[in-house]
C-alpha positions as CSV (number, residue, x, y, z in Angstrom):
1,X,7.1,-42.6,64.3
2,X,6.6,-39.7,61.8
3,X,3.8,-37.4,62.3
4,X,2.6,-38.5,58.7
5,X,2.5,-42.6,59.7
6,X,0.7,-42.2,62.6
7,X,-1.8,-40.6,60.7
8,X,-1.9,-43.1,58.1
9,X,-2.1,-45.6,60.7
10,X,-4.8,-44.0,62.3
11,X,-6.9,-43.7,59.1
12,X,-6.0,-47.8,58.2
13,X,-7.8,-48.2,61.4
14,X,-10.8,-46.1,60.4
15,X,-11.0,-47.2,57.2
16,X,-10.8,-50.4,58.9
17,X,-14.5,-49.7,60.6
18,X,-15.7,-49.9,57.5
19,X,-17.1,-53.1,57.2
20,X,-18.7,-54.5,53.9
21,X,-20.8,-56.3,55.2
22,X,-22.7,-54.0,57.8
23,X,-22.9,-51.5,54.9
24,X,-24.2,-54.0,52.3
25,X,-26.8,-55.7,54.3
26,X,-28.4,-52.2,55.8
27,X,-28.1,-50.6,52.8
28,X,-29.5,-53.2,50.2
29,X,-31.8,-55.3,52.8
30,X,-32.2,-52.8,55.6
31,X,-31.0,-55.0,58.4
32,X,-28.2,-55.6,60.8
33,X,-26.4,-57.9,59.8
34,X,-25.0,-58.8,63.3
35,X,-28.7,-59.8,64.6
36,X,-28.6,-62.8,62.4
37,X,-26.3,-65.3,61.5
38,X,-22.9,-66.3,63.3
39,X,-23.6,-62.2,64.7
40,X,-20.7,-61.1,62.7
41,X,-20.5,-58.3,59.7
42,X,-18.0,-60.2,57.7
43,X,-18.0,-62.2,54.4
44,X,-18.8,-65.9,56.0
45,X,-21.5,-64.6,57.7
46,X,-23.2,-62.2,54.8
47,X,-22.7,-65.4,52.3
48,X,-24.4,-67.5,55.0
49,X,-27.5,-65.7,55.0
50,X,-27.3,-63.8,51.2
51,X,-25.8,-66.5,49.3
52,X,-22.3,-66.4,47.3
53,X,-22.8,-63.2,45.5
54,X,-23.3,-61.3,48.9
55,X,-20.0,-63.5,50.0
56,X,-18.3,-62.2,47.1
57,X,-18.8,-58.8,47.2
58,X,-18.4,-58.3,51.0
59,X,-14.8,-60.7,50.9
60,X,-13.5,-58.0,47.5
61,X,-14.7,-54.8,49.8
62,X,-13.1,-56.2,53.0
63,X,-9.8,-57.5,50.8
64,X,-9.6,-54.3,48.8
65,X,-9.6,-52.0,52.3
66,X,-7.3,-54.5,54.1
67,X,-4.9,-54.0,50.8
68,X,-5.7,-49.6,50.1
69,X,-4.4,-49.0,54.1
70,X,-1.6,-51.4,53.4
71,X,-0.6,-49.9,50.2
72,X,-1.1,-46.3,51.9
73,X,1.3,-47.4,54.6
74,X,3.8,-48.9,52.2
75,X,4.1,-45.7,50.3
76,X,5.8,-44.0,53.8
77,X,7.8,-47.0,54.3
78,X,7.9,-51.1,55.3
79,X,7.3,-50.5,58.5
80,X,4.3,-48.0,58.1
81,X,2.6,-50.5,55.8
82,X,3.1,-53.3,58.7
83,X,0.9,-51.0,60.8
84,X,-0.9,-49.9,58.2
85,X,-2.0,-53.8,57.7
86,X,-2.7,-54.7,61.6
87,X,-4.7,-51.3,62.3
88,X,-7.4,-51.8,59.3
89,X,-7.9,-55.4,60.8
90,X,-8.4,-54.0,64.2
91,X,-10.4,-51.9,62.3
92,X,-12.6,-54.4,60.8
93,X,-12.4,-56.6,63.6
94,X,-13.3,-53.9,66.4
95,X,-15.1,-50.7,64.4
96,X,-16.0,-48.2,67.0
97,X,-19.1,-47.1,65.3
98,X,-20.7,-50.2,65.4
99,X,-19.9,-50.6,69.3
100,X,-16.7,-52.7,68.7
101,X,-18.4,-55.6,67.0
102,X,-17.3,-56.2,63.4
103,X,-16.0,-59.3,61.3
104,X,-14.1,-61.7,62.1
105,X,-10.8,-60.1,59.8
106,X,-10.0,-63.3,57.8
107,X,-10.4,-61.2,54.3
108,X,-8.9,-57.5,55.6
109,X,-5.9,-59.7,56.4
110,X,-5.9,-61.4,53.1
111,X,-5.9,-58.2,51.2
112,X,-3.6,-56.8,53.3
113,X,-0.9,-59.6,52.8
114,X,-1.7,-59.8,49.3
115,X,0.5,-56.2,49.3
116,X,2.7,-57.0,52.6
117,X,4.0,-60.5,51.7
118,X,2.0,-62.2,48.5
119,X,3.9,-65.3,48.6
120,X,2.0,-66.1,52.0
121,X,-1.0,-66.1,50.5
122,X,0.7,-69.1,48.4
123,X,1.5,-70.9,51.7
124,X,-1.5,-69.9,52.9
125,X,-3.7,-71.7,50.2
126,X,-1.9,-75.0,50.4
127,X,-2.3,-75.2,54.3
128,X,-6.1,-74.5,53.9
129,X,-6.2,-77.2,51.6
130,X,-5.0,-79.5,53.1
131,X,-6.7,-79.2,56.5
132,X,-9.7,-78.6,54.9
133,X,-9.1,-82.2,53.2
134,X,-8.3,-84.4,56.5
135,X,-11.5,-82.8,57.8
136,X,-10.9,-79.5,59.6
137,X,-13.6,-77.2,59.9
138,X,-13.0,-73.8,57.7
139,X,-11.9,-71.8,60.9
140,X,-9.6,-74.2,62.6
141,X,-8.0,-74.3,58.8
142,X,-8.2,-70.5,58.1
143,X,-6.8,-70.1,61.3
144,X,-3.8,-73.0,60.8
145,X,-3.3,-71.3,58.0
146,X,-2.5,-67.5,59.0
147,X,-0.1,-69.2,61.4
148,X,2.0,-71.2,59.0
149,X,1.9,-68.2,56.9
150,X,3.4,-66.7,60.3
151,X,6.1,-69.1,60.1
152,X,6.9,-69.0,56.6
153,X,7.4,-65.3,56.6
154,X,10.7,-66.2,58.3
155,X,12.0,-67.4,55.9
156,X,10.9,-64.9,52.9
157,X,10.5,-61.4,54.6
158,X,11.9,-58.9,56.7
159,X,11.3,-58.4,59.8
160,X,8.6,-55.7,59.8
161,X,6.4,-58.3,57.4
162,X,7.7,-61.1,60.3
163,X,6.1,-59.0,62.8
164,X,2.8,-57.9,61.2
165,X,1.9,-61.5,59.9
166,X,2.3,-62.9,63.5
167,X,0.8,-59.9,64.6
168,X,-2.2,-60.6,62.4
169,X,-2.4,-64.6,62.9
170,X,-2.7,-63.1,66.9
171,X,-5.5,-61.1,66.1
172,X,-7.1,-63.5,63.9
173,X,-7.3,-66.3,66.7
174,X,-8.4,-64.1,69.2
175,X,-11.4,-62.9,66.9
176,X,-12.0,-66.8,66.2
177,X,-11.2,-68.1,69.9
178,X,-14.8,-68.8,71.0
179,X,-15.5,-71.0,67.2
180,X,-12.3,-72.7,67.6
181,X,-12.9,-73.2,71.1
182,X,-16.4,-74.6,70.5
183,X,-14.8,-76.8,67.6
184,X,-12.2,-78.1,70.5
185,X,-15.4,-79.1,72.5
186,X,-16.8,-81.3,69.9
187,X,-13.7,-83.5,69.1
């Protein structure tokens, strides 16, 4: 890997650490956001306790980092902008400063497919919707989702964009196990 990738990749993951949400709440309501809630700094949880606004604006910042690294990446190539896209969710997902406890990386990994492989986010939508109409709860369906989006990028991408989406649906159910495990319990 070129000097110049590695350092984009390294920055994706930095830029990563930078969650919205953590920012938005200490700056505009002095708190940490992780001491309330679900105890994560994402979007769900910052729209949980802040209303839709907060939601809003925390799922656009999160998006719009998760799609800068990605584009960043892209510029040096497909296979930096893969990286590029699983390092800011790591990122967001696991931020050092904040002692490894971030969000939960459903919207990093939205914008970051949204420059990746857009037509996912198509797939993506349609799976959502329909497990969130038989009656799944919004992480078992966000989660279903990222992995049919998984699949699909067989058919419509290369194989760096292959790799990164799995790569991403992987990381995206390990920062969901213990809801999706709890949901398991209940049925």
């Amino acid at each position: 890997m070129p000097l110049s990738a590695a350092f984009a990749v390294v920055l994706s993951y930095l830029l990563g650490c930078l969650n919205a949400g953590y920012y938005y709440v200490r700056l505009v309501h002095g708190q940490d956001i992780r001491l309330a809630g679900s105890g994560t700094a994402g979007a769900r949880n910052a729209g949980r306790l802040f209303g839709k606004r907060v939601f809003a604006l925390v799922f656009l910042g999160d998006a719009a980092k998760g799609a800068a690294a990605t584009a960043a990446g892209l510029s040096l190539g497909a296979e930096s902008g893969a990286l590029c896209a699983i390092a800011v969710v790591v990122g967001h997902i696991w931020p050092v400063q904040l002692g490894f406890r971030g969000g939960k990386g459903i919207a990093s990994a939205m914008g970051a497919l949204l420059l990746l492989a857009p037509w996912l986010l198509v797939w993506m939508a349609l799976a959502f919707t329909a497990l969130k109409a038989i009656g799944q709860s919004t992480s078992r369906a966000g989660i279903a989702a990222f992995w049919v989006a998984a699949a699909s990028s067989a058919l419509l991408y290369a194989r760096e964009q292959v790799g990164a989406t799995i790569v991403l649906a992987l990381l995206l159910s390990i920062s969901h196990w213990s809801k999706l495990r709890e949901a398991s319990r209940r049925d």
